[in-house]
Every structure is written in C-alpha cells, then in structure tokens.
NUDREN-34841 format. One record per residue (C-alpha): residue number from 1; y, x, z; chain; residue in three letters. Coordinates in Angstrom, 3 decimals, padded with zeros to 6 digits. Each point is the difference from the previous one (the first is absolute). Example, Ala and Ser with C-alpha at 12.3 -4.5 7.8 and 13.67 -1.06 7.14 Angstrom:
// NUDREN-34841
    nr         yy         xx         zz   kette   rest
     1   -004.500    012.300    007.800       A    ALA
     2    003.440    001.370   -000.660       A    SER
***
This chain:
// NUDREN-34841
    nr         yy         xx         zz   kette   rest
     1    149.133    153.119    044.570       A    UNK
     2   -001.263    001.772   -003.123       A    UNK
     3   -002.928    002.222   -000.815       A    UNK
     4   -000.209    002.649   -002.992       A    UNK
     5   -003.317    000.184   -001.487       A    UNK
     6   -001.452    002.797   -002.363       A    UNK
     7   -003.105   -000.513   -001.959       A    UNK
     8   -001.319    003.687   -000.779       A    UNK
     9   -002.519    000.950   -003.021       A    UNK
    10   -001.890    002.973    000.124       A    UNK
    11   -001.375    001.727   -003.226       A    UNK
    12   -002.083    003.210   -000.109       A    UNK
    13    002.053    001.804   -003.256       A    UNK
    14   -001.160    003.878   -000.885       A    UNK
    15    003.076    001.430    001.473       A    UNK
    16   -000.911   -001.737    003.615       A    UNK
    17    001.562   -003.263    001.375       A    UNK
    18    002.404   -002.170   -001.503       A    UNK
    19    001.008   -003.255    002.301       A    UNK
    20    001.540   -002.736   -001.337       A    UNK
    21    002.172   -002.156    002.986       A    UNK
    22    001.157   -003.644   -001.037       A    UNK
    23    003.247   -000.883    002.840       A    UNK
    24    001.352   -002.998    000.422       A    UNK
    25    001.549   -001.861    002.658       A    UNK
    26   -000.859   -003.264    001.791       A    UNK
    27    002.750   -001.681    000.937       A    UNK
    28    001.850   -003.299    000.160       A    UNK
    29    000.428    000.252   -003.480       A    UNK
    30   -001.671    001.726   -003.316       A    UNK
    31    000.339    003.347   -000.632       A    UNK
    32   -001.645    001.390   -003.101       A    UNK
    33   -002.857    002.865    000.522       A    UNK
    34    000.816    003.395   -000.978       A    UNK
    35   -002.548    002.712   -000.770       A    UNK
    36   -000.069    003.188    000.861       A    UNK
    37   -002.096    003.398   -000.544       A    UNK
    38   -000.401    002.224    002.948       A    UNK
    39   -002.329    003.137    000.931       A    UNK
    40   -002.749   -000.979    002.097       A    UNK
    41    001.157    002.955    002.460       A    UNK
    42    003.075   -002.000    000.759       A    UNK
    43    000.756    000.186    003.533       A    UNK
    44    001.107   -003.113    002.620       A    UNK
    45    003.631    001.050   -000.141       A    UNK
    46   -000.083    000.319   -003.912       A    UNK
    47   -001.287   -004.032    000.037       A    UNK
    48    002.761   -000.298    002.413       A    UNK
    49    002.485    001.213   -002.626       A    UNK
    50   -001.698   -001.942   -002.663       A    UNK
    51   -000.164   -002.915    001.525       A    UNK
    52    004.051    000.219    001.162       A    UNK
    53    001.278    001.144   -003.081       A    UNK
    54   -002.320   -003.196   -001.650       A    UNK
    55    001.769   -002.207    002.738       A    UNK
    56    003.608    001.180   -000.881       A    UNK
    57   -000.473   -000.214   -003.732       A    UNK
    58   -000.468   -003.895    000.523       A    UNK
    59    001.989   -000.757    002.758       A    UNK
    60    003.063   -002.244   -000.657       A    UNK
    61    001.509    001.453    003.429       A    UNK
    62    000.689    003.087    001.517       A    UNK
    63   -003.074    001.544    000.822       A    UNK
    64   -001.117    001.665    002.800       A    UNK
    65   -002.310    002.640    000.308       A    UNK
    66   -003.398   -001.470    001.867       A    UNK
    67   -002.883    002.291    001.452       A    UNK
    68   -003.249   -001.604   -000.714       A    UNK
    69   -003.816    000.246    000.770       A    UNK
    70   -002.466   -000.449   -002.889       A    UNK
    71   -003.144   -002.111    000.560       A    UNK
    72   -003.253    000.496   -001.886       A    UNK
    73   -002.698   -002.632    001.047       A    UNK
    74    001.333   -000.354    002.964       A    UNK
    75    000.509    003.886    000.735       A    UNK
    76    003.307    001.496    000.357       A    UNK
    77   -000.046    003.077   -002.893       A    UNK
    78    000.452    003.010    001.907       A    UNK
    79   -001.133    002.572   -002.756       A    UNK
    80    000.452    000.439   -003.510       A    UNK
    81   -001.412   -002.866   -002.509       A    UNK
    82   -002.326    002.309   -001.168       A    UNK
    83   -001.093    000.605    003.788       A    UNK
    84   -000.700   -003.419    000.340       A    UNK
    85   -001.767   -000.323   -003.439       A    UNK
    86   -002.359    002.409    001.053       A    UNK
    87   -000.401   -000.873    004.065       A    UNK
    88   -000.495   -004.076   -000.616       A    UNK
    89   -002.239    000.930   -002.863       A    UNK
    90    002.313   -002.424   -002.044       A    UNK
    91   -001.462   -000.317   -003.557       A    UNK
    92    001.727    001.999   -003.168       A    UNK
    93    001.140   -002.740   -001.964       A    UNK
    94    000.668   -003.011    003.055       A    UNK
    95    003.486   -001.514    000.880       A    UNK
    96    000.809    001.157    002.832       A    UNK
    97    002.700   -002.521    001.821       A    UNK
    98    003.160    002.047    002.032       A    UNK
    99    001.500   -002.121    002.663       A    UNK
   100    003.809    000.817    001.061       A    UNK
   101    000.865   -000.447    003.344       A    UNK
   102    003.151    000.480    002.005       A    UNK
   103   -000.688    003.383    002.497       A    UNK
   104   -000.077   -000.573    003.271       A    UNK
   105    003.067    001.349    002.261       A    UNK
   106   -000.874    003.021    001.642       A    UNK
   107    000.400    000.008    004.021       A    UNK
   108    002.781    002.022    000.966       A    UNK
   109    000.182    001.660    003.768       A    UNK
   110    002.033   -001.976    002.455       A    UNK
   111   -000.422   -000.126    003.519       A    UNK
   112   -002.052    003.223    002.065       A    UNK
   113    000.072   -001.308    003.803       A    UNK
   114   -001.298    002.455    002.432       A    UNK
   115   -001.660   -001.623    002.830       A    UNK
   116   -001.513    001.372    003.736       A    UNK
   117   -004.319   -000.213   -001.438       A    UNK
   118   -001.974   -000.758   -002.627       A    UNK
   119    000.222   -003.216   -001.782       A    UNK
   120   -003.134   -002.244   -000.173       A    UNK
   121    001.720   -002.652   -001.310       A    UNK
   122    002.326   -001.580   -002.256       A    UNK
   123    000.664   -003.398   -001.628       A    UNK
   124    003.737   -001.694   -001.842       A    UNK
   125    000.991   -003.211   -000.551       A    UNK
   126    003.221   -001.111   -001.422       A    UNK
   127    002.028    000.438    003.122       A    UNK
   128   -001.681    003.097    001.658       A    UNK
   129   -002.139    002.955    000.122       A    UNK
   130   -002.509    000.603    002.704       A    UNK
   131   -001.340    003.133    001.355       A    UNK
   132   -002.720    000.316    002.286       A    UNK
   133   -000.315    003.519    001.623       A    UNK
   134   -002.908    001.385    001.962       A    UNK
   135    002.304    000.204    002.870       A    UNK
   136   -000.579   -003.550    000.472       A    UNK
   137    003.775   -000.873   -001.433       A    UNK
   138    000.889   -002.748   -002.516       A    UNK
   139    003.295    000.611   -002.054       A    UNK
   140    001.275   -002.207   -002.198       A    UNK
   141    003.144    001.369   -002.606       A    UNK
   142    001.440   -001.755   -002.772       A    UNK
   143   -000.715    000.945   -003.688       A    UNK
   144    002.454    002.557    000.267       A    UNK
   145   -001.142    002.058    002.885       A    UNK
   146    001.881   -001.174    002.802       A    UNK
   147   -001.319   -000.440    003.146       A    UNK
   148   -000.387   -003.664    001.145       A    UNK
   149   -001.710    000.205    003.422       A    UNK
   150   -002.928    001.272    001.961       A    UNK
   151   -002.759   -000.419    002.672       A    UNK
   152   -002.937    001.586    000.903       A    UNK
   153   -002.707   -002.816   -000.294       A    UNK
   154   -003.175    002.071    000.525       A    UNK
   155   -001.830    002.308    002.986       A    UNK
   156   -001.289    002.157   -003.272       A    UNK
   157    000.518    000.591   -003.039       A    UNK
   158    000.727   -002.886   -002.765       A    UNK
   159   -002.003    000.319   -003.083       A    UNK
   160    000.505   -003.411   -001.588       A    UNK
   161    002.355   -003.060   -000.559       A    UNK
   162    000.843   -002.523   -001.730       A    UNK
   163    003.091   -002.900   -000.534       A    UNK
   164   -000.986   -003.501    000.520       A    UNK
   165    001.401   -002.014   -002.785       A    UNK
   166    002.034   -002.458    002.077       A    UNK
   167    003.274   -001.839   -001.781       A    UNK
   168    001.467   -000.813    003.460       A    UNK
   169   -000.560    003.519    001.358       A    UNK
   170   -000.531    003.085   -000.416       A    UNK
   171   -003.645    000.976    001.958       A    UNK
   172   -001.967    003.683   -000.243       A    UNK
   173   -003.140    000.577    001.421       A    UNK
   174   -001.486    003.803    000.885       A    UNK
   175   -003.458    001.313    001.126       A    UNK
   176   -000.539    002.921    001.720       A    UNK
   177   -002.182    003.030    001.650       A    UNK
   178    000.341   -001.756    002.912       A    UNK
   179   -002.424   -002.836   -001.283       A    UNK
   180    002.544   -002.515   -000.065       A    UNK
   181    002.307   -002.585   -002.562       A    UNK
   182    003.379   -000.845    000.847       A    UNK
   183    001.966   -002.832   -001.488       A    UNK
   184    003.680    000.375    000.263       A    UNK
   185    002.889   -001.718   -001.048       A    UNK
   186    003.372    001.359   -001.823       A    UNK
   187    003.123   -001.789    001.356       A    UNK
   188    003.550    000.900   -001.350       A    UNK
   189    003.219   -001.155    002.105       A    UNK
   190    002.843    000.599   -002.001       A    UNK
   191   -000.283    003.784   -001.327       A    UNK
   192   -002.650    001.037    002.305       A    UNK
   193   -003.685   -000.033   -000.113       A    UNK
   194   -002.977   -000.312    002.404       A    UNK
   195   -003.890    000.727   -000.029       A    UNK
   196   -001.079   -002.713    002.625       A    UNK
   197   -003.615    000.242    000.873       A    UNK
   198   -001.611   -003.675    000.286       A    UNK
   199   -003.255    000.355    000.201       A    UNK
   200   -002.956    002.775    000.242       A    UNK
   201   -003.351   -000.529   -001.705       A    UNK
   202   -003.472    001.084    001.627       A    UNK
   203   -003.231    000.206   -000.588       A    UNK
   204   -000.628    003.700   -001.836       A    UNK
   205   -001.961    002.528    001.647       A    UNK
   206    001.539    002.885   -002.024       A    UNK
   207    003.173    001.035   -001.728       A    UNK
   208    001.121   -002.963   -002.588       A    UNK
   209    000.034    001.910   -003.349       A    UNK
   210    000.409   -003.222   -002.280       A    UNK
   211    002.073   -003.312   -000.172       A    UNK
   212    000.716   -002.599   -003.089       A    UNK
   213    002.118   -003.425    000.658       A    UNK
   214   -000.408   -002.757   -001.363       A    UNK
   215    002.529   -001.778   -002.955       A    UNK
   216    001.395   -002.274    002.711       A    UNK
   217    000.014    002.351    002.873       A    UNK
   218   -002.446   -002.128    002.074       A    UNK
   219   -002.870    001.835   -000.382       A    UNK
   220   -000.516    004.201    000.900       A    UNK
   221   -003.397    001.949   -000.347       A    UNK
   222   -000.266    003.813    001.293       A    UNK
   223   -002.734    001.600   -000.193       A    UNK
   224   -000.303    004.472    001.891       A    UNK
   225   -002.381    002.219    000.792       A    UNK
   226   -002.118   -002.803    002.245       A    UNK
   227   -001.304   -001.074   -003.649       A    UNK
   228    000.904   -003.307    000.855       A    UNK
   229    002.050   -002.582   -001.806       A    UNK
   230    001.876   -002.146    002.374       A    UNK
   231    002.162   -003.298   -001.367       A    UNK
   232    003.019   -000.626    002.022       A    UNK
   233    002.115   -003.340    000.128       A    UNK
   234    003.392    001.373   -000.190       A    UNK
   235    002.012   -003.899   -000.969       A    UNK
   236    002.873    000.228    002.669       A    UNK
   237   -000.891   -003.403    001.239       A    UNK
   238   -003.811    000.841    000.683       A    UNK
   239   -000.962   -000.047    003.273       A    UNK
   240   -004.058   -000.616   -000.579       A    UNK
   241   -000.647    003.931    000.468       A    UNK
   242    002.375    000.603    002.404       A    UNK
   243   -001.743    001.966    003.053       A    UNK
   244    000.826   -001.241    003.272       A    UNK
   245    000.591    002.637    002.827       A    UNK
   246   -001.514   -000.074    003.659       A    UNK
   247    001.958   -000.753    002.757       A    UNK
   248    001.569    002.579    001.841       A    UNK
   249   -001.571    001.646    003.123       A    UNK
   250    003.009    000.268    002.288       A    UNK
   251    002.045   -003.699   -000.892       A    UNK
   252   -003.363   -001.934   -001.414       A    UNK
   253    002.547   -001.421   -002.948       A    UNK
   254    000.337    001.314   -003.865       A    UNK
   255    001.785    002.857   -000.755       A    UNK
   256    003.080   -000.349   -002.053       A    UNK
   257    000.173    001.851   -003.633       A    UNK
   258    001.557   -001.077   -002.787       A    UNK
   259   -002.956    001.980   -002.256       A    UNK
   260   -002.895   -002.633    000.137       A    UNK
   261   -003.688    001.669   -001.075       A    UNK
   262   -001.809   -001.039   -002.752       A    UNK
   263   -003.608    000.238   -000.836       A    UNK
   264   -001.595   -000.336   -003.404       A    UNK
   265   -001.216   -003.026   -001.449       A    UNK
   266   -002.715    001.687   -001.491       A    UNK
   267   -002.224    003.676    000.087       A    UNK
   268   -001.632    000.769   -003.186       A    UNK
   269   -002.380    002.805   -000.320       A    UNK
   270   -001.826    001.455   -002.824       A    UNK
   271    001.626    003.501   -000.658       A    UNK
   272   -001.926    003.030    000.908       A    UNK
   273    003.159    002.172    000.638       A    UNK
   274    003.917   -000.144    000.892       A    UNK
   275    001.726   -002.645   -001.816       A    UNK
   276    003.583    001.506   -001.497       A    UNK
   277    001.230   -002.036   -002.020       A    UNK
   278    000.217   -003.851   -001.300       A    UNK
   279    001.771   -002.128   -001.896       A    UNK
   280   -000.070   -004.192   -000.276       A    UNK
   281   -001.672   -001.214   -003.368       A    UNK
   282    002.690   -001.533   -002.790       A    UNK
   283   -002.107   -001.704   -001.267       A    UNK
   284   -001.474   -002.122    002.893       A    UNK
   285    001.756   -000.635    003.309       A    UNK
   286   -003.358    000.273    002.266       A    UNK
   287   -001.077    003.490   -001.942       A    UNK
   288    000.895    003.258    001.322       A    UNK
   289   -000.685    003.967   -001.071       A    UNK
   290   -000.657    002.678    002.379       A    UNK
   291   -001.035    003.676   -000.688       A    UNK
   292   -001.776    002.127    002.223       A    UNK
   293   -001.466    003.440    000.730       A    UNK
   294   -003.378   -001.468   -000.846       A    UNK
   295    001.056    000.695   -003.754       A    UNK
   296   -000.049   -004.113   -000.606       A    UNK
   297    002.514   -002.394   -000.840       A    UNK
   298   -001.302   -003.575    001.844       A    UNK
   299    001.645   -003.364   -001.260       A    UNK
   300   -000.035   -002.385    002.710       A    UNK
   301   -000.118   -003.958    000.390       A    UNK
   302    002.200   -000.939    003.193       A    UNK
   303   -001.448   -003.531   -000.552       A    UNK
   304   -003.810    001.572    000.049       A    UNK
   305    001.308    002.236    002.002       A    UNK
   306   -002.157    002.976   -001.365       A    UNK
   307   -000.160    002.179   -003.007       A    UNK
   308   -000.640   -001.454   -003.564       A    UNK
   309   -000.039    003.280   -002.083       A    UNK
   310   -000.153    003.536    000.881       A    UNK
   311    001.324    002.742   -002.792       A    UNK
   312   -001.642    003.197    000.786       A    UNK
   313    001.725    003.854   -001.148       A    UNK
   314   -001.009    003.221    000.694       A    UNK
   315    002.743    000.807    002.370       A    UNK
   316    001.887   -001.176    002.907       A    UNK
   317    002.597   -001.717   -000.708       A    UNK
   318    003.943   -000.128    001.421       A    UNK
   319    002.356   -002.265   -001.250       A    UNK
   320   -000.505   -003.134   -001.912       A    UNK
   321    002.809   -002.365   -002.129       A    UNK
   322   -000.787   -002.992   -002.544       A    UNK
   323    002.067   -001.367   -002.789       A    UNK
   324    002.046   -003.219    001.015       A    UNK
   325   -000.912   -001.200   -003.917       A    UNK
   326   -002.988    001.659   -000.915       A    UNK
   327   -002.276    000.056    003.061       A    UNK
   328   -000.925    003.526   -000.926       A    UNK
   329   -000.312    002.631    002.779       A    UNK
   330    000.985    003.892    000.003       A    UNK
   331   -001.418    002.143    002.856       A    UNK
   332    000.579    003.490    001.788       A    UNK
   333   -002.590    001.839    001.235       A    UNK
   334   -000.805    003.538    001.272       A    UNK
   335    000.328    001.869   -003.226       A    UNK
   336    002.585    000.295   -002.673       A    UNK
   337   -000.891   -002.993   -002.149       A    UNK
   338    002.019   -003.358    000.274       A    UNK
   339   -002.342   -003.071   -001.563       A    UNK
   340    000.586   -003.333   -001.906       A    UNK
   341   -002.486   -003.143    001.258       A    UNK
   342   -000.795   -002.952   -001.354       A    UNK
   343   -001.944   -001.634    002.797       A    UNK
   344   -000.967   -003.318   -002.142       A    UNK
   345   -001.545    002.119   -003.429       A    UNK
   346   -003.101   -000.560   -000.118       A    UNK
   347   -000.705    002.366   -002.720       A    UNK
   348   -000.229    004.197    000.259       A    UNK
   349    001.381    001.261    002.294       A    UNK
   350    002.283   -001.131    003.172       A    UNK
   351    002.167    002.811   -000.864       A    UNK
   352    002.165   -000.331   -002.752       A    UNK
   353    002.467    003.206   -000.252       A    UNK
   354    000.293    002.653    001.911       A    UNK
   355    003.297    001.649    000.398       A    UNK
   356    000.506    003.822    000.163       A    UNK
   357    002.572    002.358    001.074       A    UNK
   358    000.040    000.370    003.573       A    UNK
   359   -001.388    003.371    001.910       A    UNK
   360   -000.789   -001.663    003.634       A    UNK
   361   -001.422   -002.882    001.277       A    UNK
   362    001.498   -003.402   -000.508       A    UNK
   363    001.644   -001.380    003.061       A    UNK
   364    001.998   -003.360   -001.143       A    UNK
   365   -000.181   -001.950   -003.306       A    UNK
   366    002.680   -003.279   -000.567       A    UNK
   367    000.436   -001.896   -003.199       A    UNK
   368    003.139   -000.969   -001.200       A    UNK
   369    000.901   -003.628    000.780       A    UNK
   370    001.520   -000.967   -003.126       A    UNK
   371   -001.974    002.021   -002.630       A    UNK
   372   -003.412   -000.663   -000.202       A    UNK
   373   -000.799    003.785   -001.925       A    UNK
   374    002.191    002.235    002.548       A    UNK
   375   -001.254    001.307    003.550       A    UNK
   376    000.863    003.003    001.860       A    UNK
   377   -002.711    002.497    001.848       A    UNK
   378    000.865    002.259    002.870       A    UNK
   379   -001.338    002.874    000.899       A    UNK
   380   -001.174    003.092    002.091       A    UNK
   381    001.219    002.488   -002.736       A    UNK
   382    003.730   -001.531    001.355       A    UNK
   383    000.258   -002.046   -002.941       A    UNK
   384    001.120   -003.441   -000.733       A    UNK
   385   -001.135   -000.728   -003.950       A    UNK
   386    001.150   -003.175   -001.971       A    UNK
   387   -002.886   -001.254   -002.379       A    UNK
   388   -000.659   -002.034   -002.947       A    UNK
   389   -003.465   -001.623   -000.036       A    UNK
   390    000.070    000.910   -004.015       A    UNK
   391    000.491    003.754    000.794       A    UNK
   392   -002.766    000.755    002.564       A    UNK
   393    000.671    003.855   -001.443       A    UNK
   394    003.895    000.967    000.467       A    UNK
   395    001.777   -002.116    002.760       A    UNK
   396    003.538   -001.467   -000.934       A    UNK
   397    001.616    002.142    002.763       A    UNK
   398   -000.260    002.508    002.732       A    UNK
   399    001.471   -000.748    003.228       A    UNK
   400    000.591    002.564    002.017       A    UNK
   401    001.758    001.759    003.062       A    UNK
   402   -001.981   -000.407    003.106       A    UNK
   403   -001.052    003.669    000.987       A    UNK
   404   -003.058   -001.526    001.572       A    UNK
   405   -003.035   -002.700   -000.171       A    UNK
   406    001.319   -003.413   -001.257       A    UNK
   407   -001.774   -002.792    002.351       A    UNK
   408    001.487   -002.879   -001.083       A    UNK
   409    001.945   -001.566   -003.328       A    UNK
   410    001.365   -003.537   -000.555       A    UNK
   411    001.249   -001.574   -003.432       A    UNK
   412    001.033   -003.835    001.425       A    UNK
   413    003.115    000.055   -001.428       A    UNK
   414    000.153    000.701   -003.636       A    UNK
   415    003.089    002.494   -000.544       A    UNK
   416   -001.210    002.046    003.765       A    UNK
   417   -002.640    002.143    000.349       A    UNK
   418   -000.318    001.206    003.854       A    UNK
   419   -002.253    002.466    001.494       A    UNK
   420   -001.189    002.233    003.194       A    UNK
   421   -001.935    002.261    001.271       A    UNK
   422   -001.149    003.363    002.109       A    UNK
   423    003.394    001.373   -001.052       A    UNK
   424    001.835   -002.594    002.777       A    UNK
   425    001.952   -000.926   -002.987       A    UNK
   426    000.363   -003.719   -001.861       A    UNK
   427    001.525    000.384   -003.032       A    UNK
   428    001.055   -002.535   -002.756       A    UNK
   429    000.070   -000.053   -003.838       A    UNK
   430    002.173   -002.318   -001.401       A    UNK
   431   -000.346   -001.595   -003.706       A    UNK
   432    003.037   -001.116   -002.666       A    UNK
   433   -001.749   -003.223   -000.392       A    UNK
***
C-alpha cells in the first residue's frame, strides 16, 4: 500500500499566486521527488491528472489510471487551493502538506424490493438481510435480494432490531408498538429457511423504539417511549429471568408453549422522554449509549446500574452509531444536521464536526465497520448520503431512489449499503470493494 504526498508552497508574486507542489511517492522503495509549478486555481480533478501523470512517469509497470482524494490537515480538498488558502486562513508563505489517497468506490444501485408497509427496520450480516415492516413481518433475503423467508412476529408495527452475534446460530431480536421484544431464532434445513420465535421479552409499558446487543450476544438493552431502559438476559442457556406462567383455570397444570417469557434483569430510569435509539459502548463491555427526545445522550454503567454522564444538545435526537475503533459518536436529530462526538474530550466542545447537506430531519446514522472515517446518514429528504468525517461540507455520495421518507439505513457489511422506508421499498447499494 502506497501513499503520494505533495508538499505545496505558496508565494504572494505581483501577478497573483504562484504554488510550488513537491510529489513524490512513498513506497516500498525510493522514488526521487519531483517538483512542480501549478496555479493556485487548480481544481481536484487537475491534482488528479497531476498526480497520475506523476505516477506513470515513474512507474516501472503498466500504469493504471487511479482516482484519488486529496487531504489537507486532515480535510479532504473540495475547492480550489486558493479556496482553501483563504477559508483555513493558511499563512502566505507556510508548507502546506497534500495527502493522496485512493477514492473511495462509489455505491452503485442494486437491489429495489417492494414490500406490503413501511419499513422500520433493517439490519445485514454476512449471510442475510433483515427487514422489519410495520406490518409486524420479519423478512430476511440474501445480499442479492432474494427472498429467504418470512413471519409476522409482532401485534404492531416493528420499529427496531437487531442480530445477536452468535457463532453457533444465527439469533435476531425485534421490538415493537406493541410494547414487546421478541427473540427468534434462524434455522436453515437444507435450502430452506425459518424465523422460529423462542422467546418474547416483557416488561415495557409503551412501544420499544430502541435495542443494542451486546459483543457476545448475551446481553440486550431496549429502551421506547416508557423512558425506561430495561437490561435483558438473552444467553440461550439463561433461565434466571425466565417468567413462570400460572396454572391454568380449567386443567390446574402449565400450559404448553414452546415461546418461554422473559423479564428484564434490570429497569433503568433517568430519561425525561422516549428513548429511540442505543448502541453498546466499544470501549467498555458494561457501558451503553442511548438517545432520547429529551435532547440528551446518557452513558450508562450496567454494573452501577445508573447514568455516569449525560451529553446535553439542543434538539431531540433519533438515531445514534459509535466507531468500533475510535469510540466517537455521530447522531441524527430533528433537523438537517448530522454531528461528530467525542464523548471522552474534555476540552471545547462535545461536538466536534457537524456535517451538512441534508434538507429533512435525520432518521438513521451507521458507521462503517471497517473504516473508522466513513458513515452513512439517512434521511427524510429520501436520501441515503455516504460521508467522510474530513469533509463535513460535500458528502462522498448521494444515494438515492426511494420516492419517500428513508426510516432506516444499515452499513454492517462493508461493500452493502441497505435501506427502507415510507416508500415500502428496501433497496441496496452495492460497492466494488
């Protein structure tokens, strides 16, 4: 893996701007510098050219042509160099250092799935996609769009889930308007597939809006418009929280199921409003996030079982993701803006970029699993946008199609982007990874 650097002197000459650009090439051997003059009003796709034509000049191979991105302290250059001069207030006569980096590989349309309601829901693994609708229905397809199997799991409307990370088996969990969680499991015999419910969580007083699980699958929080944050034991040998039923009235002996009920470990309060959305800290395995209406994000201790910090914004939020690496948080709330956390700074402010280019509110934010700077943001303007966190102005690309409110987005698997909404459509973007 190489990286082409460019060191760029600026001048201030009577006739305007002249920029001097040193390129060379790190690599697993030497390549000499070469130095170059270019017009500060050159454009990205000029430095493209530059830096390919640079590239091919010293290449002992066949070359082929490579689209890059150019960072500049830590910014992707969007604009002109003189743009940048002038916006970053970079002094006249500094160094100014030009990173090369290989573009990323733009989405391209795949699947567009019509389905019978809206979709609340949607999550992907490496063997399946699953859609939750507010018919009650879980659907699971494979990466390609074809349908895998079905069941209606809920009285109501679904409006979260989540896939237990289980190397044995394959487990989702959903929480719906009907103030319930149910735990399922995903058997395959042969070529076919089942959904087969297993157990059904209780103990919310409203519709479930919110639900993280664990890194081991033995742990699930929720959290819905009860304002209540309830821990559930979901290890498929726990029986500790298992609920046992009366007796019947008519035989006096148990009644037969083969869905046992569950009830939480734990009820946490401490949010003034509906909890909708949460994630499990990756940074600590007894920390979780949760964002709610109350315009805070809460950090709780399952060990203190309370709250240890509270981040306070000036709007309510809806969606929530954190970086596996990083720790750092992005948000959606009711307005256009995407934002960048860093819940440990201790130093200015909480909020460290904010991210513009939407036109509706912000209903579902997911990083990117393997790349610590991508995430993708979905929208009510019925737009799914790809982002760099070094170009908070201009998103990387524009995903669209739905002809209606986006409600839900998902970026688990790195070359898959899936997504859902109002429209009763899921599509999927695929990536040439």
């Amino acid at each position: 893996m190489w990286k082409l650097l460019a060191n760029v002197v600026s001048n201030v000459v009577s006739q305007g701007w002249e920029v001097f650009v040193e390129v060379f090439v790190v690599s697993y051997r030497h390549i000499p510098s070469h130095t170059l003059s270019v017009p500060t009003d050159i454009t990205v796709d000029k430095l493209n050219m530059l830096a390919n034509k640079t590239l091919n000049n010293i290449s002992d191979k066949e070359f082929e042509s490579v689209a890059f991105d150019f960072l500049i302290s830590s910014t992707i250059l969007r604009t002109t160099l003189e743009e940048f001069v002038q916006e970053n207030h970079v002094p006249v006569e500094s160094v100014i250092s030009i990173e090369c980096i290989v573009q990323e590989p733009a989405p391209e349309p795949d699947s567009d799935i019509a389905l019978l309601d809206w979709i609340g829901a949607i999550r992907c693994n490496d063997k399946f996609i699953a859609s939750a609708t507010y018919g009650g229905e879980l659907v699971l397809w494979n990466h390609y769009g074809k349908k895998l199997t079905s069941s209606v799991l809920h009285e109501e409307a679904i409006k979260c889930l989540a896939l237990l990370p289980d190397q044995k088996e394959d487990r989702i969990v959903t929480g719906g308007h009907d103030q319930v969680l149910m735990l399922s499991d995903v058997e395959t015999h042969g070529s076919s597939t089942f959904i087969k419910p297993t157990c059904v969580l209780r103990g919310h007083e409203r519709s479930v809006e919110a639900i993280a699980v664990n890194t081991d699958g033995t742990r699930t929080v929720s959290g819905g418009f009860d304002k209540m944050l309830k821990v559930w034991n979901t290890d498929k040998d726990d029986t500790s929280t298992v609920f046992e039923k009366t007796r019947s009235e008519k035989t006096g002996k148990k009644k037969r199921t083969d869905i046992i009920t569950k009830i939480p470990m734990v009820t946490l309060s401490g949010h003034k409003d509906a909890i909708v959305s949460a994630v499990w800290s990756p940074n600590s395995a007894k920390e979780v996030l949760t964002v709610s209406w109350d315009h805070t994000i809460s950090i709780w201790d399952l060990e203190l079982a309370g709250q240890i910090n509270t981040l306070a914004a000036k709007k309510a939020f809806t969606s929530i993701s954190v970086c596996c690496s990083s720790g750092m948080l992005i948000t959606g709330s009711v307005d256009p803006v995407v934002r960048l956390w860093d819940p440990r700074s201790h130093e200015g402010t909480l909020v460290k970029q904010s991210f513009i280019g939407h036109c509706g509110w912000i209903s579902s934010v997911f990083w990117n699993k393997v790349k610590e700077n991508l995430f993708i943001s979905a929208s009510f303007d019925k737009t799914v946008k790809m982002w760099d966190v070094r170009s908070n102005k201009t998103p990387l690309y524009d995903l669209v199609g739905h002809s209606d409110r986006i409600l839900c987005c998902d970026w688990s698997v790195n070359e898959l982007i899936v997504s859902g909404g109002v429209d009763c459509t899921m599509k999927t973007y695929r990536r040439k990874m």
